[in-house]
The first five atom37 places (N, CA, C, CB, O) and aatype in JSON, in Angstrom:
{
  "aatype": [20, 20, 20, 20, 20, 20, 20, 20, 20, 20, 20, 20, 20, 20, 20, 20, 20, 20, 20, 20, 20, 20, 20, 20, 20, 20, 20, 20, 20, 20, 20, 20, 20, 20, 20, 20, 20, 20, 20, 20, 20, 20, 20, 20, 20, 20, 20, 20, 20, 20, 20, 20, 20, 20, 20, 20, 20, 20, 20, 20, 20, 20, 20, 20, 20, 20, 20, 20, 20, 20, 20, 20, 20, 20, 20, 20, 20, 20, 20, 20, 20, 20, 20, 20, 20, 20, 20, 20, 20, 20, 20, 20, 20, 20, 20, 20, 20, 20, 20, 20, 20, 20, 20, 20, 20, 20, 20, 20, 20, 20, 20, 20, 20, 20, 20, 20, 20, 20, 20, 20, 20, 20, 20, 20, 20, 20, 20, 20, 20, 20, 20, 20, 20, 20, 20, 20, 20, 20, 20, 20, 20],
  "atom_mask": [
    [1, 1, 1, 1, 1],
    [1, 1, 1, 1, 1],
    [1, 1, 1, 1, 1],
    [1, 1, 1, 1, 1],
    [1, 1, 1, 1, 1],
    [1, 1, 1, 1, 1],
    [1, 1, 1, 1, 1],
    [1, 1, 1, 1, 1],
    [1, 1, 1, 1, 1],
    [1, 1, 1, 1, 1],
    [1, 1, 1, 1, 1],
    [1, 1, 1, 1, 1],
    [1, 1, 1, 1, 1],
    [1, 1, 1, 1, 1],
    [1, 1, 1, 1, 1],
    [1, 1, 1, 1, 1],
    [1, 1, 1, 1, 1],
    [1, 1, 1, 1, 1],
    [1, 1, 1, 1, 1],
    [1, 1, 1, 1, 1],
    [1, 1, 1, 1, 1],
    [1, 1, 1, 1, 1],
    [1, 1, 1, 1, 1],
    [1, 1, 1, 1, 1],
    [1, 1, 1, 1, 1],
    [1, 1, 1, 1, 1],
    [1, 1, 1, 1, 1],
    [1, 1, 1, 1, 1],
    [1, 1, 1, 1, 1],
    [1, 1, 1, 1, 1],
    [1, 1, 1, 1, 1],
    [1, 1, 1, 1, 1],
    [1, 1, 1, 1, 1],
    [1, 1, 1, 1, 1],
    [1, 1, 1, 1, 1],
    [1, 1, 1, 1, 1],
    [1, 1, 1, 1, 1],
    [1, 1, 1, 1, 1],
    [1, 1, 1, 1, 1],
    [1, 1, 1, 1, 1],
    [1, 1, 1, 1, 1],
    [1, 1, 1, 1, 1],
    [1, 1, 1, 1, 1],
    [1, 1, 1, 1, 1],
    [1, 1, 1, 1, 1],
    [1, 1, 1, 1, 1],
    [1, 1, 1, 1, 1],
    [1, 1, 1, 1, 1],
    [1, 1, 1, 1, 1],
    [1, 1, 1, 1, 1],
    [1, 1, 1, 1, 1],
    [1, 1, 1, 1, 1],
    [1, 1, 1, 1, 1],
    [1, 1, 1, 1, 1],
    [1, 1, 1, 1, 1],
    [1, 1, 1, 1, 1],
    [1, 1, 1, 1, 1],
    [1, 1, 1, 1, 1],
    [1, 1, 1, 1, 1],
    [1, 1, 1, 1, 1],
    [1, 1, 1, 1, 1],
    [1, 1, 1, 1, 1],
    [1, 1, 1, 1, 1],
    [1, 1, 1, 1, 1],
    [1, 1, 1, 1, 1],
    [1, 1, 1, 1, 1],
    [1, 1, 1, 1, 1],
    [1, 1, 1, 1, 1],
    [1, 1, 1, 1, 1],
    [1, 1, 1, 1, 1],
    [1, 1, 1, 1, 1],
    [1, 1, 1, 1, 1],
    [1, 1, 1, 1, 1],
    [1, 1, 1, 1, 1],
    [1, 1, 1, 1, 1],
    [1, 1, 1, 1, 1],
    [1, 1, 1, 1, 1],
    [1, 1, 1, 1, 1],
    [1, 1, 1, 1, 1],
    [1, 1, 1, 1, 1],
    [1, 1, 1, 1, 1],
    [1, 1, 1, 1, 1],
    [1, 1, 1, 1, 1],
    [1, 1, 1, 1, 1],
    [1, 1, 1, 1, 1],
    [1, 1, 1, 1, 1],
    [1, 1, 1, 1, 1],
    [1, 1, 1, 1, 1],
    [1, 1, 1, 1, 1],
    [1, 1, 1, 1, 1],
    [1, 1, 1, 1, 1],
    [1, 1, 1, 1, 1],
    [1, 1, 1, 1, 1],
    [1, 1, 1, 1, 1],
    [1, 1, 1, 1, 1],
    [1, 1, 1, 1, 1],
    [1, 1, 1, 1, 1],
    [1, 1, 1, 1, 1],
    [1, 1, 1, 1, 1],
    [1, 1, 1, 1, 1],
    [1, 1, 1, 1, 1],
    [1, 1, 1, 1, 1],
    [1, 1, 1, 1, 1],
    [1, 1, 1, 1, 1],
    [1, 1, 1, 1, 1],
    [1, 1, 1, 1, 1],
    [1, 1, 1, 1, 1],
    [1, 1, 1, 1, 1],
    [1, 1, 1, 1, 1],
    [1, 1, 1, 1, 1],
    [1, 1, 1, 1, 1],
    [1, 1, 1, 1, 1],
    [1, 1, 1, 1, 1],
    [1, 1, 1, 1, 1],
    [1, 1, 1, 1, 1],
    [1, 1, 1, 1, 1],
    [1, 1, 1, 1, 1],
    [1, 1, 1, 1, 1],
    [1, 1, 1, 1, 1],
    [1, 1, 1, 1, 1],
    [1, 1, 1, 1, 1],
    [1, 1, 1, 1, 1],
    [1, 1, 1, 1, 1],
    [1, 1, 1, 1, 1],
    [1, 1, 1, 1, 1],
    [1, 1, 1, 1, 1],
    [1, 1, 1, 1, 1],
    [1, 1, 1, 1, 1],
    [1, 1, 1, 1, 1],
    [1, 1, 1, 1, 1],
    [1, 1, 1, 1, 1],
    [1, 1, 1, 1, 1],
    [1, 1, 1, 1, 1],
    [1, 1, 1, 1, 1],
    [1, 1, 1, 1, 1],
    [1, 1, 1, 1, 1],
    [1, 1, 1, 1, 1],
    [1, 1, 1, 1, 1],
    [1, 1, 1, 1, 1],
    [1, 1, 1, 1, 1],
    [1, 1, 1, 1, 1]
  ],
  "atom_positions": [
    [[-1.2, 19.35, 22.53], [-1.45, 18.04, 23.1], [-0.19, 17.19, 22.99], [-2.64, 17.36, 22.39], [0.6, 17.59, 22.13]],
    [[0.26, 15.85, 23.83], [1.68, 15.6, 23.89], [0.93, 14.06, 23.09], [2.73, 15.65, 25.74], [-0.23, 13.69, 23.27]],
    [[1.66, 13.56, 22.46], [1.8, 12.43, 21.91], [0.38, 11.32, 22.44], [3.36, 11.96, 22.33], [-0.71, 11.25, 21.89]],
    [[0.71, 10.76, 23.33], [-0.56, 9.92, 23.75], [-1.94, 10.47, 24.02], [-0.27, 9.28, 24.91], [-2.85, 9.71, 24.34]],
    [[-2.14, 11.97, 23.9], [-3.6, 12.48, 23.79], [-3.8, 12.41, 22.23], [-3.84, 14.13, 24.45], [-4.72, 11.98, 21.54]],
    [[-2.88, 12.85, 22.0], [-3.14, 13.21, 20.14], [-3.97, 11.7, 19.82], [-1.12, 13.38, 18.85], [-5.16, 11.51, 19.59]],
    [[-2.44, 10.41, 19.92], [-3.39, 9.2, 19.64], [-4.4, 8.77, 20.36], [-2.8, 8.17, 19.55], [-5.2, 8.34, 19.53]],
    [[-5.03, 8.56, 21.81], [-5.97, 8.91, 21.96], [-7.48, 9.8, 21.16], [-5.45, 9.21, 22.66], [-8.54, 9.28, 20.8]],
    [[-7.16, 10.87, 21.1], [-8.28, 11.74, 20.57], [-8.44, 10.91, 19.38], [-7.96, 13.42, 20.29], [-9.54, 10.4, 19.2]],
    [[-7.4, 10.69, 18.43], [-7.39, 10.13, 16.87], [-8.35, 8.73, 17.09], [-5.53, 9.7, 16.19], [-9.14, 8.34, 16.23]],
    [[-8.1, 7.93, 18.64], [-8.99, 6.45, 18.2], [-10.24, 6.94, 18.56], [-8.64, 4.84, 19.08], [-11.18, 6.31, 18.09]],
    [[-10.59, 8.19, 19.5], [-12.07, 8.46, 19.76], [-12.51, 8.84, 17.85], [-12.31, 10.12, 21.18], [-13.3, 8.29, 17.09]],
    [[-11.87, 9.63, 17.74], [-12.71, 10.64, 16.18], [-12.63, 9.01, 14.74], [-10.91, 12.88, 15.32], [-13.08, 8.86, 13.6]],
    [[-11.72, 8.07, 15.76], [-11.91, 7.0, 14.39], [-13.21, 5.69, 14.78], [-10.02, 6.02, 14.07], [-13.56, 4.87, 13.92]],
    [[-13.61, 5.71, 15.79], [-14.13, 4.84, 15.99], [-13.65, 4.14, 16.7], [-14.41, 4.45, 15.27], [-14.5, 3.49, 17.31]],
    [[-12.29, 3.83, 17.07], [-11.65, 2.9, 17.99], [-11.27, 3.62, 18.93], [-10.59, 2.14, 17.53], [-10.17, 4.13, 18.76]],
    [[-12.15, 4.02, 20.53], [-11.66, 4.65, 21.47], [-10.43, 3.38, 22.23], [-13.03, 5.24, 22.42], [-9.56, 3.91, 22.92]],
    [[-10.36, 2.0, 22.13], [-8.52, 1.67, 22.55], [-7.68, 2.02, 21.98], [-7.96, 0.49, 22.56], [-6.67, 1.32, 22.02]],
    [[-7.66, 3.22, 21.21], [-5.83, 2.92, 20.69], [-5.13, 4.3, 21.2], [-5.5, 2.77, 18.53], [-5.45, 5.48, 21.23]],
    [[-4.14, 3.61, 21.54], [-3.24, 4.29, 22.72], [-1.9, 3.18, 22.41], [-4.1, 4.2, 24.67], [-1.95, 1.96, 22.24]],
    [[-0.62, 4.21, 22.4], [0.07, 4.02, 22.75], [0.79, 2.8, 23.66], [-0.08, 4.8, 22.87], [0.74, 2.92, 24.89]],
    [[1.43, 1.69, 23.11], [1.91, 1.1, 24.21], [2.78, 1.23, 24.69], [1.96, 0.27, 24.24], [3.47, 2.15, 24.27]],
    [[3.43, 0.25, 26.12], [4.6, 0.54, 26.65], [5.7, 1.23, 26.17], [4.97, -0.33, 26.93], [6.45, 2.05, 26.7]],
    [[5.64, 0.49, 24.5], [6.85, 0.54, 23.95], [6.94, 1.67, 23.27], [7.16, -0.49, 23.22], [7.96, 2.08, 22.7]],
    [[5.71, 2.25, 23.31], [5.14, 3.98, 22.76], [5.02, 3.77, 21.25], [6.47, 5.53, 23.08], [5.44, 4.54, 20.39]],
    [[4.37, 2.6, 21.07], [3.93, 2.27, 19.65], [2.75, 2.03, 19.09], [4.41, 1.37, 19.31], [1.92, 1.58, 19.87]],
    [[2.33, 2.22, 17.8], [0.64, 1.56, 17.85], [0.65, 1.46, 16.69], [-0.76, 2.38, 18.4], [1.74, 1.75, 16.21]],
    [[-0.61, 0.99, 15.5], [-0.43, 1.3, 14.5], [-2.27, 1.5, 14.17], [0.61, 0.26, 13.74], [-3.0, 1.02, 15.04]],
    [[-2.78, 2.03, 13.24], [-4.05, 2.23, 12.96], [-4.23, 2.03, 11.07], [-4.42, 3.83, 13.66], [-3.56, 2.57, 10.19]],
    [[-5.31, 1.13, 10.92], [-5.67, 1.68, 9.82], [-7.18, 2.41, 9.17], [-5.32, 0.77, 9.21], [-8.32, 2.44, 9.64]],
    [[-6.57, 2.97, 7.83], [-7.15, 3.67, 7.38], [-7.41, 3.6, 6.0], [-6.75, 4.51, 7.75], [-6.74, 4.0, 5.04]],
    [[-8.59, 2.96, 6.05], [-8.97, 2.05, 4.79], [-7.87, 1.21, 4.99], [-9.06, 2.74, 3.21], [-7.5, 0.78, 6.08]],
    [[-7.16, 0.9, 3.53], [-6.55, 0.05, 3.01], [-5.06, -0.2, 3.77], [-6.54, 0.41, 1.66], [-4.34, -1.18, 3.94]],
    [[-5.0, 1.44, 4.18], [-3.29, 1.79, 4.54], [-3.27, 1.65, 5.91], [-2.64, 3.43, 4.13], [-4.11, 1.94, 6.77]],
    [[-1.57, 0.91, 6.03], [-1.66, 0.74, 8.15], [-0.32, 2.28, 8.17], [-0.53, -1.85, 9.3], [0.55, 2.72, 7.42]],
    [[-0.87, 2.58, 9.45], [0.14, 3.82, 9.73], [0.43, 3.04, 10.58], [-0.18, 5.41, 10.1], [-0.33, 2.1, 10.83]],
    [[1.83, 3.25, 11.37], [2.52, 2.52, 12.89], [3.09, 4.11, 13.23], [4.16, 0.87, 12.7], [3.89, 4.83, 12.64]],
    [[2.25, 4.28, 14.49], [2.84, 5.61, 15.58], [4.26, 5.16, 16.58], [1.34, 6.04, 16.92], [4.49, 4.16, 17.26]],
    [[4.7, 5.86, 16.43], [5.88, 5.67, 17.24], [6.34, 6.87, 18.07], [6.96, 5.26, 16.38], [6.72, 7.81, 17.38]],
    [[6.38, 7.04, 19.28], [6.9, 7.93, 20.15], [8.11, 8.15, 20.82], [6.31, 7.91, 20.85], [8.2, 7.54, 21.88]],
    [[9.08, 8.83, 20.51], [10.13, 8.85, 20.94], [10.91, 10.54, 21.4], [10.72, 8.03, 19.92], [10.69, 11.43, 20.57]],
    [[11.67, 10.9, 22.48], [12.65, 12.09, 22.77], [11.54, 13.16, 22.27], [14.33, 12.08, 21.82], [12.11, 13.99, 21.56]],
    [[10.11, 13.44, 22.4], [9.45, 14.17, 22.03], [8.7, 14.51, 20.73], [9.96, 14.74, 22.33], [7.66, 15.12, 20.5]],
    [[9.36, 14.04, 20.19], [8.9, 13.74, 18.93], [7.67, 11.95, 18.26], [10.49, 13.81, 18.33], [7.71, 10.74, 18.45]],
    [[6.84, 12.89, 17.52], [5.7, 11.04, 16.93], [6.25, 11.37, 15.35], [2.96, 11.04, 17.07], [6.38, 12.31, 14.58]],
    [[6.5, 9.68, 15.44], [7.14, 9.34, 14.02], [5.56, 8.49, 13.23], [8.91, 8.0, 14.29], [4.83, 7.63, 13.71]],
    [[5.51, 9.14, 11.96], [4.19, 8.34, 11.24], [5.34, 7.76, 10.4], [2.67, 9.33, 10.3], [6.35, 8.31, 9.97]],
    [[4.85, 6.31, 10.27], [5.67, 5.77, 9.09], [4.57, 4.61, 8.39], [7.3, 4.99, 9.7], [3.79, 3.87, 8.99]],
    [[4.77, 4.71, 7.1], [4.14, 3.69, 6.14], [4.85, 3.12, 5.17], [3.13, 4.16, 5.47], [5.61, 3.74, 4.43]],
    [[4.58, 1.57, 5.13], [4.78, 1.05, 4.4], [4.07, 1.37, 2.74], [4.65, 0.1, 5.07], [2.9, 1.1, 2.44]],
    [[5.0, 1.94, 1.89], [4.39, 1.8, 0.51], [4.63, 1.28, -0.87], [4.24, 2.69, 0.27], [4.32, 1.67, -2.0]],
    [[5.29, 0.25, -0.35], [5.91, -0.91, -1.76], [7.17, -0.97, -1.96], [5.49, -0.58, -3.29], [7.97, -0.29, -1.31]],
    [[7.44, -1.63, -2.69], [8.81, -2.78, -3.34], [9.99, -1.29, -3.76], [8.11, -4.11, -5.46], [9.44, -0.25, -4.11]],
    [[11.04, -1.32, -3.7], [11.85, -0.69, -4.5], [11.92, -0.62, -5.61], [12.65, -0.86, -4.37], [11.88, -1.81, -5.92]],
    [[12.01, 0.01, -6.63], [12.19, 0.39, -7.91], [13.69, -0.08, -8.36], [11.93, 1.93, -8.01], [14.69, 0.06, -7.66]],
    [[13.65, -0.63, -9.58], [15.6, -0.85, -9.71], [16.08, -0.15, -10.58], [16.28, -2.31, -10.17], [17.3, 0.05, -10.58]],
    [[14.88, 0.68, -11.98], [15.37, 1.34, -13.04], [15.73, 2.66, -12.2], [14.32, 1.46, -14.34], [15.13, 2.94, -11.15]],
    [[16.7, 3.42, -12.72], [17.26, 4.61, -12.74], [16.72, 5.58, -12.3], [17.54, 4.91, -13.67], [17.04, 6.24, -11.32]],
    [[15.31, 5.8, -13.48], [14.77, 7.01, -13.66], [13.49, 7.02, -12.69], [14.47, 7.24, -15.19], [13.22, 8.1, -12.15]],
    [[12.46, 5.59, -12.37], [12.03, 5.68, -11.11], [12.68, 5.77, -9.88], [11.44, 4.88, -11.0], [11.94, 5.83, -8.91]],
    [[14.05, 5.81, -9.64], [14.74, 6.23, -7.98], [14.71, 7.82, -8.86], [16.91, 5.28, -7.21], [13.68, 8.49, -8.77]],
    [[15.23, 8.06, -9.22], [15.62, 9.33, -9.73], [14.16, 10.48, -9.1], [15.84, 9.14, -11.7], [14.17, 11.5, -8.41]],
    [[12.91, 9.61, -9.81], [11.93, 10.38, -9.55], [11.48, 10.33, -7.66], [10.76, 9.83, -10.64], [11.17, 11.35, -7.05]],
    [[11.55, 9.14, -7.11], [11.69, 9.36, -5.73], [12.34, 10.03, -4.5], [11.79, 8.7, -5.58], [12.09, 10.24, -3.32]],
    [[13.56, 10.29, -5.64], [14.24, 11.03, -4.68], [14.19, 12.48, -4.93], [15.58, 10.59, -4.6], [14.47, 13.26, -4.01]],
    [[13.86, 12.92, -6.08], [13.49, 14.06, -6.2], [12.43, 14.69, -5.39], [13.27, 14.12, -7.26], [12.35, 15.83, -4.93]],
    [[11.55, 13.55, -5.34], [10.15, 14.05, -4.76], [10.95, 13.97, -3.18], [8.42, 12.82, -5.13], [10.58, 14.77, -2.33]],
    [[11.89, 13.13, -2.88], [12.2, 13.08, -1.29], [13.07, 14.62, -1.02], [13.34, 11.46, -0.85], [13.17, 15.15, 0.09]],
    [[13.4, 14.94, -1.78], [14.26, 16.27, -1.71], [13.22, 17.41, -0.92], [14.75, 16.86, -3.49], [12.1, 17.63, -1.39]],
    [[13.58, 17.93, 0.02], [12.93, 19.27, 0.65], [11.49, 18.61, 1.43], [12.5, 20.62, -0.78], [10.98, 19.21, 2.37]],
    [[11.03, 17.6, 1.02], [9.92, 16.87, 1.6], [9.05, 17.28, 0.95], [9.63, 16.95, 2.93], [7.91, 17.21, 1.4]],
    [[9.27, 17.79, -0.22], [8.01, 18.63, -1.62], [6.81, 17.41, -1.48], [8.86, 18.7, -3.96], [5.79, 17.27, -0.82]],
    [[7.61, 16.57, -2.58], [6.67, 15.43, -2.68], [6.83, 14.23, -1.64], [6.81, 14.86, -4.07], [6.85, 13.09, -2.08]],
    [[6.95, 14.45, -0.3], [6.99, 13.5, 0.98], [5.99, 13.96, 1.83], [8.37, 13.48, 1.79], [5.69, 13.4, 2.89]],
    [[5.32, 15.27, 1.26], [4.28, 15.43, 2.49], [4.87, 15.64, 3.98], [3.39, 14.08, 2.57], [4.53, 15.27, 5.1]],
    [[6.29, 16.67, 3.25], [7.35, 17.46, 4.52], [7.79, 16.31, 5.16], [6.56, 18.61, 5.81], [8.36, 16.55, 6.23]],
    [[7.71, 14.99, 4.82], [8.19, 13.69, 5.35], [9.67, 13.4, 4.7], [7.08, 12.46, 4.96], [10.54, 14.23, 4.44]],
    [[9.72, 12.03, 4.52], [11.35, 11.26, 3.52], [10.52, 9.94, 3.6], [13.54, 11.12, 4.54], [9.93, 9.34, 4.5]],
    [[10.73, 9.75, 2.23], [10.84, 8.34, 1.39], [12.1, 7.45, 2.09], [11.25, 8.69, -0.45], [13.06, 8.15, 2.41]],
    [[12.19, 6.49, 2.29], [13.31, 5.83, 2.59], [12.93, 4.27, 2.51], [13.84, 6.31, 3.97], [11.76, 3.97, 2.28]],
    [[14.04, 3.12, 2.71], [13.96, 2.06, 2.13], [14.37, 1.46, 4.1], [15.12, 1.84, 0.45], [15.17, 1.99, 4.88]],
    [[13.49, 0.26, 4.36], [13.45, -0.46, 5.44], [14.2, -1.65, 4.41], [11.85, -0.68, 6.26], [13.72, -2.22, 3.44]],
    [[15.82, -1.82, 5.13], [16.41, -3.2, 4.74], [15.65, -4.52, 5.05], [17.71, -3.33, 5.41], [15.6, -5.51, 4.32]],
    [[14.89, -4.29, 6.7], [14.72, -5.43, 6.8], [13.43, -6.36, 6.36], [14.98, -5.47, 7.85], [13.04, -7.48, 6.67]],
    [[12.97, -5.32, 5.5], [11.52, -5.93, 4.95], [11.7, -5.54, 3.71], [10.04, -5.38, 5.57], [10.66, -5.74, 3.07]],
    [[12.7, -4.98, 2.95], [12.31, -4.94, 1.87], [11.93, -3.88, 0.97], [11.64, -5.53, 1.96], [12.09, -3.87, -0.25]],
    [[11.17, -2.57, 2.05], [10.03, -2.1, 1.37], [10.3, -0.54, 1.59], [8.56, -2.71, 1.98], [11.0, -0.12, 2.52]],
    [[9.78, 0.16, 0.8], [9.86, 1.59, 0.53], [9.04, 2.23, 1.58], [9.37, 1.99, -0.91], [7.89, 1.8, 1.61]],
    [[9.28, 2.97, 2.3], [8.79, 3.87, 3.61], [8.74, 5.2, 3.63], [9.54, 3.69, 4.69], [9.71, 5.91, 3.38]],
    [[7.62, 5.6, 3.94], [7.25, 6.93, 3.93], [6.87, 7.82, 5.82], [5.79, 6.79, 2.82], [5.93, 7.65, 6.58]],
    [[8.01, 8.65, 5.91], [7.95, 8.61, 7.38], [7.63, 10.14, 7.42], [9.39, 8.04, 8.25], [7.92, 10.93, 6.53]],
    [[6.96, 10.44, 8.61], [7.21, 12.29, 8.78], [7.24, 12.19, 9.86], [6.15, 13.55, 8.34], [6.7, 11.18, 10.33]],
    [[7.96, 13.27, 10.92], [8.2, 13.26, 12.22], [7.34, 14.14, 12.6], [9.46, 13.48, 12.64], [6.77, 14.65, 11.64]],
    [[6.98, 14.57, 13.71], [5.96, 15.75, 14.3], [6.44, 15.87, 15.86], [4.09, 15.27, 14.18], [6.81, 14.89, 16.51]],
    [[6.37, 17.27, 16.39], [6.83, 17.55, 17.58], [5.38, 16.73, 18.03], [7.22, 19.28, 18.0], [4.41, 16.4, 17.35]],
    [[5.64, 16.55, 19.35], [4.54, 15.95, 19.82], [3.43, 16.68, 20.86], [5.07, 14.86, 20.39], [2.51, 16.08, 21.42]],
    [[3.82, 18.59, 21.02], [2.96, 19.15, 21.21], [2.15, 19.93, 20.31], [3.3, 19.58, 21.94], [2.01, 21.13, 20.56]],
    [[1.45, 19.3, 19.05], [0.48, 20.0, 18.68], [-0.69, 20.09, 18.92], [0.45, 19.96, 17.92], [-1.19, 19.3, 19.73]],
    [[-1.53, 21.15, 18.23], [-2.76, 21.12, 18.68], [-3.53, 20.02, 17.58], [-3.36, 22.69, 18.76], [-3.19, 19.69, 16.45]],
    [[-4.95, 19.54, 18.58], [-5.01, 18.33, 17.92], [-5.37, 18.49, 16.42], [-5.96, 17.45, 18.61], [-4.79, 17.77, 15.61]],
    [[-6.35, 19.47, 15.95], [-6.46, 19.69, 14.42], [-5.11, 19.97, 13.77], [-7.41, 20.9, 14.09], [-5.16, 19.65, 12.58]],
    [[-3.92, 20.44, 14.11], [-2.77, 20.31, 13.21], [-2.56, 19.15, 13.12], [-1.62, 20.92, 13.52], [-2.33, 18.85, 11.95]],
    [[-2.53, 18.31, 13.78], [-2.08, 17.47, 13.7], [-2.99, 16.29, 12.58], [-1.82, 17.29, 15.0], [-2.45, 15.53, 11.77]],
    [[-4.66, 16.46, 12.88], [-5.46, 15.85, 12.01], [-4.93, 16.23, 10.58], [-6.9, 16.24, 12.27], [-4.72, 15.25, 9.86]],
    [[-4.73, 17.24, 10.15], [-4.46, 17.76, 8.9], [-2.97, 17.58, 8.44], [-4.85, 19.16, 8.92], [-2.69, 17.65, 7.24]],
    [[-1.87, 17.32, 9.57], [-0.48, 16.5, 9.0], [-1.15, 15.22, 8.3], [0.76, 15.94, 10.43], [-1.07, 15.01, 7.09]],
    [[-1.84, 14.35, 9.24], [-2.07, 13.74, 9.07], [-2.65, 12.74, 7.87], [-2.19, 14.04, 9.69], [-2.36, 11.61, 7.5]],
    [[-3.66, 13.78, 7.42], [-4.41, 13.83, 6.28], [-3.52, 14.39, 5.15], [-5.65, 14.62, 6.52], [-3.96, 14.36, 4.0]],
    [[-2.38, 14.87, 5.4], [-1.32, 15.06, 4.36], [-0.54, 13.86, 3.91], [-0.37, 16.02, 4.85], [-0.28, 13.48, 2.77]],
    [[-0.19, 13.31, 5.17], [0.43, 11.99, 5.05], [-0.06, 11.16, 4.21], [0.47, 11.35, 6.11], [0.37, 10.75, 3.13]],
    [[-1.35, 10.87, 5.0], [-2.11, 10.02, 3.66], [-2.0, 10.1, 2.4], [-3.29, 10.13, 3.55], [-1.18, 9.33, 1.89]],
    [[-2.72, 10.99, 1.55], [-2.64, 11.03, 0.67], [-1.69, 11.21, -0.22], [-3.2, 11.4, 0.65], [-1.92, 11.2, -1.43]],
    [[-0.26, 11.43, 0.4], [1.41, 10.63, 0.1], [1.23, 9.59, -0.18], [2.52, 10.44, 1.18], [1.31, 9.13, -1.32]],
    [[0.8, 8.69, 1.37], [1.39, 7.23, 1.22], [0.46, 6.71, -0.07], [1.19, 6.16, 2.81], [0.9, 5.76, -0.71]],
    [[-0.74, 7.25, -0.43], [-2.02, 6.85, -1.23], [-1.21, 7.11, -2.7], [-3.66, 7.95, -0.87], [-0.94, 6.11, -3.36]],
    [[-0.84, 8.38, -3.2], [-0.01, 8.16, -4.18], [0.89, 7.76, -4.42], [0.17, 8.64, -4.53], [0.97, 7.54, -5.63]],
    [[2.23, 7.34, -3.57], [3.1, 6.5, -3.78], [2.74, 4.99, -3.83], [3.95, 6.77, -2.93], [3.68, 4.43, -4.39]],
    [[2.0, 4.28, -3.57], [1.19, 2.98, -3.62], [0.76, 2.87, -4.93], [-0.02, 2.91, -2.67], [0.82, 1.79, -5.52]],
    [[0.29, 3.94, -5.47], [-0.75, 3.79, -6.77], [0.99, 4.12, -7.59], [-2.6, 5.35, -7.0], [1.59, 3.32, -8.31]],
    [[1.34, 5.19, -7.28], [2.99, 5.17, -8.54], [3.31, 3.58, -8.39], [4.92, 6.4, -7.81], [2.98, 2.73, -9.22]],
    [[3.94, 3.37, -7.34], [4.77, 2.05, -7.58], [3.88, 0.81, -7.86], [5.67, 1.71, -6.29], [4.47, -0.26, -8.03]],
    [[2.63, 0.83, -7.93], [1.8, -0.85, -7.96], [1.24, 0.08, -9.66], [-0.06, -1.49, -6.06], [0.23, -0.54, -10.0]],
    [[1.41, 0.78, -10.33], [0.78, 1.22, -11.48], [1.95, 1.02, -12.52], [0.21, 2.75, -11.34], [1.7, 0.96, -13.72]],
    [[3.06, 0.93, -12.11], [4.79, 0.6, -13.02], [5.43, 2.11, -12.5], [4.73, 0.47, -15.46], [6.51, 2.31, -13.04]],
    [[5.1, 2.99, -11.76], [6.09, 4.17, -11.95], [5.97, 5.32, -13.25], [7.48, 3.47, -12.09], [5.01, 5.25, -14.02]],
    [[6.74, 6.07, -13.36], [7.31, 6.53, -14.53], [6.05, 5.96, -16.08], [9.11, 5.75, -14.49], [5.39, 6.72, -16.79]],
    [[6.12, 4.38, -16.15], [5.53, 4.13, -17.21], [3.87, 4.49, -17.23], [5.87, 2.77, -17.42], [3.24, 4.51, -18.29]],
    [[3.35, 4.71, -16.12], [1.88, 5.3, -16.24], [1.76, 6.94, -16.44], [1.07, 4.91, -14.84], [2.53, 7.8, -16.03]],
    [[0.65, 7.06, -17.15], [0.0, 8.57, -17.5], [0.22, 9.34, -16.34], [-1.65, 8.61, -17.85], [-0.46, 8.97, -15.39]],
    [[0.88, 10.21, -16.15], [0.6, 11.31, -14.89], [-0.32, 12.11, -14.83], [1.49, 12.17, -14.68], [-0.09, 13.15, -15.45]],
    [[-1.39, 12.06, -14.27], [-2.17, 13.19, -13.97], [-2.38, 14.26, -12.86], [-3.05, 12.78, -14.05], [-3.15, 15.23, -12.85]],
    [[-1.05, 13.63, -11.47], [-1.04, 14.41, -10.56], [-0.02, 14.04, -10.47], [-1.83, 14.5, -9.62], [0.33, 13.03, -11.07]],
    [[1.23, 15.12, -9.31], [2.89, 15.26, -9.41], [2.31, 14.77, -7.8], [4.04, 17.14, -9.92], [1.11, 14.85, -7.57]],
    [[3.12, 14.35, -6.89], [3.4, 14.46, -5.38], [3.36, 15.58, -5.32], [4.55, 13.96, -4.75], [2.4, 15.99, -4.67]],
    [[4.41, 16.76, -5.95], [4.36, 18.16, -5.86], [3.35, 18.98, -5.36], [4.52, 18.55, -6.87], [3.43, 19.97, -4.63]],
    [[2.19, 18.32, -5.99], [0.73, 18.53, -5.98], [0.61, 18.96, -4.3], [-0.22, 17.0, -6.52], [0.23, 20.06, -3.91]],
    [[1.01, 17.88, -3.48], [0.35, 17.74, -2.04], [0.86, 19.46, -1.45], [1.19, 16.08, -0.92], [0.11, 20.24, -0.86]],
    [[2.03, 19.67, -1.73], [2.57, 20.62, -0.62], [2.64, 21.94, -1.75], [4.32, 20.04, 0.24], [3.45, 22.13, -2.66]],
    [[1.5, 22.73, -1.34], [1.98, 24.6, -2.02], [2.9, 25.04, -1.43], [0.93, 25.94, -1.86], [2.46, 25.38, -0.33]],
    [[3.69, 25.21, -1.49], [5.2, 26.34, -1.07], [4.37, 27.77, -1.1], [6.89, 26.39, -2.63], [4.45, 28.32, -0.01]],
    [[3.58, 28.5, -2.06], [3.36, 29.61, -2.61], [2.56, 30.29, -1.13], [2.49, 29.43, -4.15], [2.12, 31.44, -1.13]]
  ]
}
């Protein structure tokens, strides 16, 4: 499916059959708490989320970027920092012909990224109990 069916199908299976793509080949949806913004571009749909403030100690970048390394703990995405707001971003790109259940299930990968990076950085980082790694999301094996 090419980009504007995918989002399409996604506002039928969410309840919101308007969401589609605009001119500008943009949209954004949420889900629960979290807003995703779709973006379409040269064939490729960009998911990107906003998921909090930058970190300034050491050893929390240290741990973000580790997890950004290989897209282990990015949910095959990248962590990255939006100058103009401020805020820590969690993006994954996707060709834009998949079939639509791959794509439900990127999807549902994504999430539960942007869901643990929200809870790391609004919990202190580093200073809370770990009971799950990002690592967690993606088996390599």
């Amino acid at each position: 499916m090419l980009a504007e069916e995918l989002i399409s199908t996604l506002g039928q299976r969410l309840g919101a059959p308007g969401l589609a793509l605009s001119k500008e080949h943009t949209c954004a949806a949420e889900f629960d708490d979290d807003v995703l913004f779709f973006e379409h571009h040269e064939r490729r749909l960009f998911i990107i989320a906003e998921i909090g403030e930058l970190p300034l100690d050491m050893d929390n970048l240290r741990y973000l970027m580790q997890a950004n390394h290989l897209g282990r703990g990015s949910a095959f995405g990248s962590l990255g920092f939006d100058k103009r707001k401020g805020l820590l971003t969690l993006t994954r790109v996707l060709a834009d012909d998949l079939a639509y259940q791959k794509f439900e299930d990127q999807l549902s990968l994504f999430i539960a990224a942007v869901r643990f990076w929200k809870v790391f950085l609004q919990q202190g980082g580093l200073q809370q109990p770990k009971s799950f790694s990002p690592a967690d999301l993606v088996n390599l094996s």
